[in-house]
Structures are given as structure tokens and as C-alpha cells.
MARLUMFI-857284 format. One line per 10 residues: their letters; for each residue x, y, z of C-alpha. Coordinates in pm, 1 decimal, padded with zeros to 6 digits. Layout:
<atoms>
a) X:Y:Z; ...
</atoms>
This chain:
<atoms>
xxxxxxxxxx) 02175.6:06070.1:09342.1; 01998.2:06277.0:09101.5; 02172.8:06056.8:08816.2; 02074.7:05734.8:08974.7; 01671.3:05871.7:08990.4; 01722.8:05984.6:08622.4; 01786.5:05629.5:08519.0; 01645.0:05449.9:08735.3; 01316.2:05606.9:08809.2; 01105.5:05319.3:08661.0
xxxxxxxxxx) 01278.2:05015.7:08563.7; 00988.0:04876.9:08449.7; 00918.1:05108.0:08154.1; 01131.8:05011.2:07899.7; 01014.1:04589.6:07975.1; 00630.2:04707.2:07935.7; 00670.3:04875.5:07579.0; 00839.1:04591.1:07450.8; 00584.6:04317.5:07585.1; 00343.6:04561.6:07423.2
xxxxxxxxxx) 00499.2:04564.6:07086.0; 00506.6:04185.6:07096.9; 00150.4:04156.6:07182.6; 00090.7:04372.8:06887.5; 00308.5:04152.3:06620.1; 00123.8:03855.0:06786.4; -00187.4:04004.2:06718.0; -00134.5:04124.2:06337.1; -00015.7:03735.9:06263.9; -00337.2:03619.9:06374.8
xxxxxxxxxx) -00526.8:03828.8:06157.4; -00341.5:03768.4:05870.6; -00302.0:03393.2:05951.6; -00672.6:03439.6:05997.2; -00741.6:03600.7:05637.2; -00540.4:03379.8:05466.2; -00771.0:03062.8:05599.3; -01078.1:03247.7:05451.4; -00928.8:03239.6:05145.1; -00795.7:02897.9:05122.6
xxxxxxxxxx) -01163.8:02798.7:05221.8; -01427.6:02690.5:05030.2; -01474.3:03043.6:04855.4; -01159.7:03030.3:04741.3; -01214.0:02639.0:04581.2; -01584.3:02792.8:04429.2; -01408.4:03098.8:04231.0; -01190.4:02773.1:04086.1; -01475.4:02560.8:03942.5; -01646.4:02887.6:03827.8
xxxxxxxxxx) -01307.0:02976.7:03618.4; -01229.0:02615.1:03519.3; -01593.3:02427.1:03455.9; -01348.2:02115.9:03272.8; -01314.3:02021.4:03655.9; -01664.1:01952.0:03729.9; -01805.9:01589.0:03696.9; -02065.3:01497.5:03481.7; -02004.6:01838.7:03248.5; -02230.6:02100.2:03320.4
xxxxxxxxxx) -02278.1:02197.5:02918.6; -02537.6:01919.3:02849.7; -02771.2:02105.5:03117.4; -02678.9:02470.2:03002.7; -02957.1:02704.9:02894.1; -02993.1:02865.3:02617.7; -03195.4:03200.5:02601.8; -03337.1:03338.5:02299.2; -03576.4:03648.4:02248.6; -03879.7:03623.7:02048.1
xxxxxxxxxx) -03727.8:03795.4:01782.6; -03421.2:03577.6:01767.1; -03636.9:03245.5:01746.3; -03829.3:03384.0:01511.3; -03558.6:03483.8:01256.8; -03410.6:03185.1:01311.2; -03680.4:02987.6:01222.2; -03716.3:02723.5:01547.1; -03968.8:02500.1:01551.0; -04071.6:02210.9:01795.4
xxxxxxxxxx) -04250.7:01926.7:01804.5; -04328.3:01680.7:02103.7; -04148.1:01334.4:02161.1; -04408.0:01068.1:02090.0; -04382.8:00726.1:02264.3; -04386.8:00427.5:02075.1; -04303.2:00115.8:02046.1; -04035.3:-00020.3:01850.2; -03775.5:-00386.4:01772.8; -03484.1:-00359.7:01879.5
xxxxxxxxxx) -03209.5:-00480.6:01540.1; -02921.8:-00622.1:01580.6; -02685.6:-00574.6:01300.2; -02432.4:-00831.2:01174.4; -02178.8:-00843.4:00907.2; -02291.1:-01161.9:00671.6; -02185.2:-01358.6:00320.5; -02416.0:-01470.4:00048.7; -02372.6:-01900.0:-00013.9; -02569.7:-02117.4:-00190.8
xxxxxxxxxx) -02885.1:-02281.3:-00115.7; -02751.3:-02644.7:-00024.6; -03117.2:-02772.2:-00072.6; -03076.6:-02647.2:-00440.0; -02720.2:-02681.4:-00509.6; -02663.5:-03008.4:-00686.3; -02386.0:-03154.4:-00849.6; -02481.5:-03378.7:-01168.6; -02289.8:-03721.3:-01144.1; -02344.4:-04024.0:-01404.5
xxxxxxxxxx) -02514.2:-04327.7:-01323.9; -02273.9:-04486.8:-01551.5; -01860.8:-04526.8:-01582.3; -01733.5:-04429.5:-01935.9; -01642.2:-04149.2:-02085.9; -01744.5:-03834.9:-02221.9; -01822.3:-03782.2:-02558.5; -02004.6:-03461.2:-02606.7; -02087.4:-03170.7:-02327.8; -02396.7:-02930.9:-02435.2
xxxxxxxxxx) -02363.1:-02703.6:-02123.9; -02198.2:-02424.9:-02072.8; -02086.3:-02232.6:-01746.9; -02365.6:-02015.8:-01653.9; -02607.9:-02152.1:-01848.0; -02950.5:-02174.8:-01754.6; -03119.2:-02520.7:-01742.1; -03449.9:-02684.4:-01705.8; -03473.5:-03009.3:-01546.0; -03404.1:-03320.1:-01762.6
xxxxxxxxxx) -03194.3:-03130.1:-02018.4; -02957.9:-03317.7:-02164.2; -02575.4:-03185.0:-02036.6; -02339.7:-03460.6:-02188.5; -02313.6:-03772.4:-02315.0; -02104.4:-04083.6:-02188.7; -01975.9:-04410.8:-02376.9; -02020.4:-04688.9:-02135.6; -01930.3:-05032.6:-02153.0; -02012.4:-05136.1:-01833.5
xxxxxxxxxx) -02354.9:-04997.9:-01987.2; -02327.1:-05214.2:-02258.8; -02214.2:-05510.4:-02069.6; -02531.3:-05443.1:-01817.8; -02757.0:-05511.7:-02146.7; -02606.7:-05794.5:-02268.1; -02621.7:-05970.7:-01918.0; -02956.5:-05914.5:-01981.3; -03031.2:-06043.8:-02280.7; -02849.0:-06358.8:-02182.0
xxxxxxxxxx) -03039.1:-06425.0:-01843.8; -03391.0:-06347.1:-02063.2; -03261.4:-06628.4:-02324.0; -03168.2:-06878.1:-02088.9; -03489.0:-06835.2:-01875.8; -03699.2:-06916.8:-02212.4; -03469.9:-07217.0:-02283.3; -03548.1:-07336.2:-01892.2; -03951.6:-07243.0:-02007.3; -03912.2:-07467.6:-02305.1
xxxxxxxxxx) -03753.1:-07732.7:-02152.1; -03980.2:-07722.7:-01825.3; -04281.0:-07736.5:-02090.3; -04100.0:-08050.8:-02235.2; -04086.8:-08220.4:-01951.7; -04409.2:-08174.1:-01775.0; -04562.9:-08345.6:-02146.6; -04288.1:-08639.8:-02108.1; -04407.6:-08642.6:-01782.5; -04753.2:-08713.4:-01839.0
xxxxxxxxxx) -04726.3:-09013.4:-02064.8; -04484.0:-09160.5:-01830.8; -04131.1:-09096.2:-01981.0; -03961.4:-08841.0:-01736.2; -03995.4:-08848.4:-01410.5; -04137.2:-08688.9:-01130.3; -03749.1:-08593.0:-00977.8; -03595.3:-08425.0:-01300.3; -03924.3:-08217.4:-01326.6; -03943.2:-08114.0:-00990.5
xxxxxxxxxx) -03587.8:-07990.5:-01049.8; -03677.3:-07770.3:-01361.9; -03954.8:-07607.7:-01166.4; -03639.5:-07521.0:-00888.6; -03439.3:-07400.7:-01138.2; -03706.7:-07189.3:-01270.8; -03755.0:-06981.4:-00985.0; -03350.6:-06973.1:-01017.4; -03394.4:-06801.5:-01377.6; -03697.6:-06555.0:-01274.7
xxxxxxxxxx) -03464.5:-06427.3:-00995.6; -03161.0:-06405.4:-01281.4; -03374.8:-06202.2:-01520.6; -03531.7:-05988.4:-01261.2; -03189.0:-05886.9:-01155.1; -03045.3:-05747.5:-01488.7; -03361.9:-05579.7:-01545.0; -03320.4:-05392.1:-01174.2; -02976.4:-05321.7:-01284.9; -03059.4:-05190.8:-01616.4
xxxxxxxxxx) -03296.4:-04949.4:-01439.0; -03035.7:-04847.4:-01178.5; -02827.6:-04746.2:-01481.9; -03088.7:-04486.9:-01641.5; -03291.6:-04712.0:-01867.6; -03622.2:-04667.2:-01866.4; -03866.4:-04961.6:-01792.8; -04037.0:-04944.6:-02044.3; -03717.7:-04967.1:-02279.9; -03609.5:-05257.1:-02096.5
xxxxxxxxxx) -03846.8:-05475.9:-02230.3; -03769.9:-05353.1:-02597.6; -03433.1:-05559.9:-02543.2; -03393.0:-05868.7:-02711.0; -03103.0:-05944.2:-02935.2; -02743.6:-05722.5:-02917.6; -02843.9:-05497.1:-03259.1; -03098.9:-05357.8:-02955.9; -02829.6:-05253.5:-02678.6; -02713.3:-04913.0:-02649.6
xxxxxxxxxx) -02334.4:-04804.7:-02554.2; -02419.3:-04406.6:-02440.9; -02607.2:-04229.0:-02209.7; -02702.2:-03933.5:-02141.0; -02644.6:-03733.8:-01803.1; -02920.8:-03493.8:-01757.4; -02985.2:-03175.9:-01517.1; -03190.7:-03307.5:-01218.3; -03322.1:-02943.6:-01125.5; -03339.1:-02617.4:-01300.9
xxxxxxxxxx) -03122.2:-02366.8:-01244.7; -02763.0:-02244.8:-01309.2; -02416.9:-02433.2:-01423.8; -02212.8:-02302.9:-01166.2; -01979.3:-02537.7:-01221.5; -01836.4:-02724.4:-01509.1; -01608.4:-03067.4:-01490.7; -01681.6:-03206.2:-01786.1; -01475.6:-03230.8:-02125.6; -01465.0:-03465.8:-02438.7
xxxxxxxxxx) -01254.8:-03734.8:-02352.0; -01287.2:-03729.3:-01988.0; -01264.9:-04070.7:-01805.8; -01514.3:-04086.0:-01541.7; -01664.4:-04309.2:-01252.3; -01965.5:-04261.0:-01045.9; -01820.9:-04011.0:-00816.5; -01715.2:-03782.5:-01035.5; -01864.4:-03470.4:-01031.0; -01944.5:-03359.2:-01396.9
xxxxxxxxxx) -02104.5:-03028.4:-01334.9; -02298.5:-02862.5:-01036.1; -02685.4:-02736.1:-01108.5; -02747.0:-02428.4:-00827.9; -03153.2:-02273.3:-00809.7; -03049.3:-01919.6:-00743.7; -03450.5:-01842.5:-00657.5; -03347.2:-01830.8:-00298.8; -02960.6:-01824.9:-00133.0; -02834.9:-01880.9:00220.3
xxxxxxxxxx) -02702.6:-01575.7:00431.0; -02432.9:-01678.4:00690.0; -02400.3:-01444.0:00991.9; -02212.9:-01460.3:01341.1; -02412.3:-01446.1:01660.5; -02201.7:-01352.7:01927.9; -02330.1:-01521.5:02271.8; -02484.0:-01184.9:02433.7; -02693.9:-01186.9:02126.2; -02852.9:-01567.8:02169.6
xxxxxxxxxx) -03136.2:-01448.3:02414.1; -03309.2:-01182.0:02161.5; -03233.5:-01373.0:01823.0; -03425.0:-01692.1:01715.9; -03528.8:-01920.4:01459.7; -03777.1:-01734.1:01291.5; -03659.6:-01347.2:01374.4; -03726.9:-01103.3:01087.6; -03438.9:-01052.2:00871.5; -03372.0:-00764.1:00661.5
xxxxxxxxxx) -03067.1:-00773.6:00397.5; -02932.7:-00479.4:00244.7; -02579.9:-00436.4:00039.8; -02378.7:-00150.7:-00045.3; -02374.2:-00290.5:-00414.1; -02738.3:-00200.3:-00415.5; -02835.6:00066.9:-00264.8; -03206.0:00092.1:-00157.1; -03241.7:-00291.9:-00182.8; -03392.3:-00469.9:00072.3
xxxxxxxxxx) -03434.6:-00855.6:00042.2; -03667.6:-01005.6:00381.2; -03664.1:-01349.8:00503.8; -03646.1:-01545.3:00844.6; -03369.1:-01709.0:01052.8; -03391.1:-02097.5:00969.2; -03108.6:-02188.0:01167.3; -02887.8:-02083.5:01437.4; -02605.3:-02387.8:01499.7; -02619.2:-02565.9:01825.7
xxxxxxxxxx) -02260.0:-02500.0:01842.3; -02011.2:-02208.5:01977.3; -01717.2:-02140.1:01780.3; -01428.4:-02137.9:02070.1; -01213.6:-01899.3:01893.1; -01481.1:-01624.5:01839.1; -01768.4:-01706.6:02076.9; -01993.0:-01693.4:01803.6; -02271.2:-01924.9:01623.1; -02363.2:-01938.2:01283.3
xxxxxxxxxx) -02645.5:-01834.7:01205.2; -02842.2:-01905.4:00848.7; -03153.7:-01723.4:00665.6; -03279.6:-01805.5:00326.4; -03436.0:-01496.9:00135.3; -03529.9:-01501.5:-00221.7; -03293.5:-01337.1:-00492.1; -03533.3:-01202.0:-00754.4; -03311.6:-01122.6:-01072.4; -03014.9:-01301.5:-00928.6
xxxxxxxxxx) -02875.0:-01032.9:-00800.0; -02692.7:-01182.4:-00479.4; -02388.1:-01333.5:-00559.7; -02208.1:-01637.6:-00380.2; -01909.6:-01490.2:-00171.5; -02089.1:-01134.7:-00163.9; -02069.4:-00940.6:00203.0; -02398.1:-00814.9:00292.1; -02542.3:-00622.1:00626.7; -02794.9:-00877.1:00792.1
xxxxxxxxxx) -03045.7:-00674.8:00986.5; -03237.4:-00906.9:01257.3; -03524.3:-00757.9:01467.7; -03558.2:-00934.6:01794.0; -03841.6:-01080.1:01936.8; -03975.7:-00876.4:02223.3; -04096.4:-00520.7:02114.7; -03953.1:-00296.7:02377.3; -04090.7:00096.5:02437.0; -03908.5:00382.8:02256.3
xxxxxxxxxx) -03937.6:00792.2:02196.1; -03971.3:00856.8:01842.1; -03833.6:01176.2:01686.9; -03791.9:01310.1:01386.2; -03433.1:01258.9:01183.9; -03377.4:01629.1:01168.0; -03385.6:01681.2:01572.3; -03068.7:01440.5:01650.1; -02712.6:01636.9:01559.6; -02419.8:01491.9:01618.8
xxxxxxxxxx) -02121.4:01675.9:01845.3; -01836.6:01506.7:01867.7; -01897.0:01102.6:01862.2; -02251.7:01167.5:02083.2; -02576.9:01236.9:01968.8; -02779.5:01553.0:02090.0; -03157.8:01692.7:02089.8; -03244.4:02068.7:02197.6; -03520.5:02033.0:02413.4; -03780.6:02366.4:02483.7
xxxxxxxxxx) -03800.0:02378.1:02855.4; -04006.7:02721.0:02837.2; -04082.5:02991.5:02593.3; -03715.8:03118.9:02494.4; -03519.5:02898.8:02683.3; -03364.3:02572.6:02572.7; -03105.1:02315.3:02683.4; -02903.8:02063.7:02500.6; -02977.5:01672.1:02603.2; -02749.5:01363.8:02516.4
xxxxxxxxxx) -02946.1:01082.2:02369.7; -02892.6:00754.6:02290.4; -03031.8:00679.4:01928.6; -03230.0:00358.9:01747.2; -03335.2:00257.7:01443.5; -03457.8:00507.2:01162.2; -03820.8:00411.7:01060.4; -03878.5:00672.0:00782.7; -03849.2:01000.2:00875.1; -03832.9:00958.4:01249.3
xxxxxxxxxx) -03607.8:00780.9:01454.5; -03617.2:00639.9:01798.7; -03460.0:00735.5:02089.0; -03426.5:00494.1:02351.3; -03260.1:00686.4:02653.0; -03218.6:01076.6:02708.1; -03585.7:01205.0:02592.9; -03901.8:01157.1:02794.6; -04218.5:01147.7:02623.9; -04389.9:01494.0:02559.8
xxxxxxxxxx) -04108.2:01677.7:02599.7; -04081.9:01924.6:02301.9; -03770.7:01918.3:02081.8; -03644.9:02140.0:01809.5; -03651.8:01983.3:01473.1; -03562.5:02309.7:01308.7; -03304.8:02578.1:01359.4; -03102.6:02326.4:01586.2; -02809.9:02467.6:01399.2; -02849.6:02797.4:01551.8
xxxxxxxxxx) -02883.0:02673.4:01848.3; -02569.5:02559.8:01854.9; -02389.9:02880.2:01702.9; -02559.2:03059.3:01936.8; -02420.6:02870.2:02233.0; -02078.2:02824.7:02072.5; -02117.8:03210.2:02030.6; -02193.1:03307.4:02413.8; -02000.7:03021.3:02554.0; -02281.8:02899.3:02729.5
x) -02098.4:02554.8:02799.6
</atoms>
């Protein structure tokens, strides 16, 4: 009995303590299932971008301050200057070659079939118009002359004879039929004469000489091919002994006073480049050169294979210095003036492949801006995208700037 109370006094007990005990493990998994969602929370995602800034999108660096003391700025000589606006043309850049002026590139035929006797220009030689270059032995020449001699001798025999007539005429022993037949003819023989004297004048023989023709001791068997313009042999055919015809190129006269400049304009181009855009050509094989002209042409025509269409400008070439086949950098400013913020040179640095200004938001405090970057006009150059008006960048002691946030690790 006393054994059975012993045991048996509360059955319950030992149930209750272990319900308890289970409460208490359910209880502790909460709060650490509850402590372990704080910290896989946003908190815990904030601490990362703090530790890792590479993960944040656009980069924080270009926005970064930099603070400076009074001191510091002034040892390191800082110094801004306000962004003014402006306006500026937008150039367009293109890779060109130097040809010849096709209005003024000529090549020097002869009037005449032959062949040559004597050459008196050289390659590279300058020439004046009408200077003798070489001289050809023509028959055909020749043979021109003598036709006309013979058609100017027969049309005074039909003059004679006509004259003859018209006095047989009048005392009654020709008659009317055979002289109305002489005058027929005559026309006949003024159309005969007039046509070796045209020919002889096709052939490089003056007028004027022409009529200085009258027996053969007066016809000539040369002529002489002459430079139609001045300017340049660029180009030399002719020998002694050379058979030629009338297409045969004997030498080629080039005016190098102005030369042709062939570019490519690609098709996004076509809408801010035409005839008559400012050109500007410059070449590495003068430095500090610049030649100005206009476009003159832009062809109707899109190459399939590049997308491109040529494009031509004619600029002079004082001295001669372009050469034919020479690469040059054609600068073309298009036609609309568009708004820009002009700097100067010394505030744009270069990190990387972008280009950067400090700007001065407040005394001691700066912040690095990406720009976007123009054309240089002297010392200044313009930014077209990054920089507002006003704003004051720092022109110098940008360098410290940037070992100063390099230093600190400000980015």
C-alpha cells in the first residue's frame, strides 16, 4: 500500500515536466528562427553594398565628395572657374586622300598622227601654257597641205576658165549651157578649197598661215604639241621615235593651285553634311597646317558594300605641298550650330577611356563629373553633356584631387 502511494501518488508529474521542457525547446527555436530572419533581412543585404560598392548600379564614385580644408586647397593650389555656355559646330571627322583636280588635270594629245622627233619636257617640270613639249613628223600633215594646194589650183583654173567663157559668151561663141555649168562647178571648187583650209586648221595651222600656202617648197611635215594649261608634267609618254595617233596620250599637264579631297560619308552623317559645309584639312606630314575649303560634291550614290558616299572638296595647295595619293584628316563642320559648355583644356582629365571635370559644389567640397567632350577651340574646349552652365570647375590642382581621393578611397 504504502509502495503503491510512493509511486503512484501523482501520475501526472512526470507527463507535465516533459510537456514543459518541450514548450521550452519550442520556444528557444522561435527565437532563434526569429533572429536569424533579422539578419537575413534587409540590414543584413545594406552591410553588403556598404562592404562591396562594385555591386551598386550606376557607380557611386562619379558622385563622391571630396573634402578639403582651407589649408589643403590652398597648398595645393586649386583654382576654379565657371562653365560658360556657348555655342559651337558640331565636326565630323573623316579619314580622306589627296587626287587631282580633274578640271585641271589634262593630258596633252596631238592633233596630228606621226611620230615623235624631239620631247623638251621633263617629268615634273613646270609649264606655262603654249610651251612647246615635243615635236611630231606627220605625213598625214603633209598630205593635209598638199590637198590644199591642189583644191586652191584647180579652183583658179575653174576662175580662169569661167572668165573665158563668160567673154566667149558675150560675142556669141559659147553658149549659155556650158557657162551655166562653170558657174555650178564653181560653187563645187569654193566648197573644195574651203574644206582643206577647215582641215588644215583642225590640224594646228594657224589661219593666218594657211593662206601663206601656195606651192609644196611652202608645206610643212612637223608640228608641234604644246601645253594647253600651266602647270606640272605629271606624266610623261613621250619618246623619240614613238609612233603615235590621236589618242595617244603624250604627257598629262596637272594645275596643282587647288586638288580634290575624297572622303566617305557614312549614311547617319548625310543629314548634317552638305554641299557647301566648311572643311578643314590637316595632315600628320604637316603639323600645324590647316588648308580650308568647301564641300563641292557629295555623290548621289551609296556604295552597297560600305554604306558610304563620296564626298569631294577642292582647297588650294599653296607651295604644292599636298601630294596625289596622300591620307589626310578632313574636318567638316555641320550646318546647324548647336549649344555647348565651354571649358578650359586643363579642367578635362582623362581616367580610364572617360573624360572627367571636378566640379566645386561648396567651399571645400568637390565631386568628380563624367563629361562628354567636343571640339578644342584654342584653349577651351566644349563640353556637350555632363556640365551645366555656371557650375564652377577646377582648372588647376585637378591632379590632387585625384591623389587625394585615390588616397582616402573616397570611390
Amino acid at each position: 500500500m504504502s509502495h503503491f502511494q510512493m509511486s503512484g501518488a501523482d501520475p501526472r508529474g512526470p507527463r507535465k515536466a516533459l510537456v514543459a521542457f518541450a514548450i521550452a525547446l519550442v520556444a528557444v527555436g522561435v527565437i532563434g528562427c526569429s533572429r536569424d530572419g533579422d539578419q537575413g533581412s534587409g540590414i543584413r543585404d545594406q552591410k553588403v553594398i556598404v562592404a562591396d560598392p562594385r555591386s551598386l548600379t550606376p557607380d557611386p564614385r562619379s558622385q563622391a565628395e571630396i573634402t578639403l580644408t582651407p589649408d589643403m586647397i590652398q597648398r595645393a593650389g586649386i583654382k576654379t572657374v565657371a562653365a560658360m555656355k556657348s555655342t559651337a559646330t558640331t565636326r565630323l571627322h573623316l579619314p580622306g586622300v589627296v587626287q587631282p583636280n580633274a578640271y585641271k588635270n589634262v593630258d596633252v594629245t596631238s592633233l596630228v598622227s606621226g611620230r615623235v622627233t624631239q620631247v623638251r619636257a621633263e617629268l615634273g617640270q613646270r609649264v606655262m601654257a603654249n610651251d612647246v613639249l615635243a615635236t611630231i613628223y606627220s605625213p598625214e600633215l603633209a598630205d593635209a597641205q598638199t590637198a590644199f594646194i591642189a583644191a586652191r589650183a584647180d579652183h583658179l583654173a575653174h576662175d580662169q576658165q569661167q572668165a573665158r567663157t563668160q567673154r566667149l559668151y558675150a560675142i556669141g561663141a559659147s553658149s549659155r549651157q556650158e557657162l551655166e555649168k562653170l558657174e555650178a562647178e564653181k560653187s563645187e571648187m569654193d566648197a573644195r578649197v574651203e574644206t582643206a583650209r577647215s582641215r588644215l586648221v583642225l590640224l594646228g595651222i594657224p589661219e593666218e598661215r594657211t593662206q601663206r600656202i601656195a606651192s609644196p617648197a611652202d608645206v610643212v611635215t612637223t608640228f608641234d604639241v604644246k601645253a594647253p594649261i600651266s602647270g606640272i608634267i605629271t606624266k610623261r609618254n613621250a619618246n623619240p621615235g614613238f609612233n603615235i595617233d590621236l589618242a595617244t596620250a603624250l604627257f598629262t599637264v596637272t594645275d596643282l593651285s587647288t586638288v580634290w579631297v575624297i572622303a566617305d560619308l557614312y549614311e547617319r552623317d548625310f543629314a548634317g553634311v552638305g554641299v557647301g559645309s566648311p572643311v578643314t584639312i590637316t595632315s600628320t606630314a604637316y603639323p600645324g597646317m590647316e588648308l580650308r575649303g568647301r564641300v563641292d560634291y557629295i555623290d548621289p550614290q551609296v556604295q552597297p558594300e560600305t554604306r558610304t558616299a563620296k564626298l569631294r572638296a577642292e582647297v588650294p595647295n599653296a607651295g604644292n605641298r599636298l601630294r596625289f595619293g596622300m591620307f589626310v584628316d578632313v574636318s567638316i563642320g555641320a550646318r546647324t550650330p548647336r549649344p555647348v559648355v565651354m571649358v578650359p583644356k586643363s579642367a578635362v582629365q582623362t581616367v580610364g577611356a572617360q573624360s572627367v571635370v571636378y566640379v566645386s559644389k561648396a567651399p571645400g567640397r568637390f565631386i568628380q563629373r563624367d563629361v562628354t567632350v567636343g571640339d578644342t577651340m584654342g584653349d577651351e574646349i566644349a563640353i556637350s553633356s555632363g556640365l551645366q552652365p555656371g557650375e564652377a570647375v577646377v582648372t588647376d590642382g585637378a591632379f590632387f584631387l585625384r591623389a587625394e581621393e585615390n588616397r582616402v578611397g573616397v570611390r
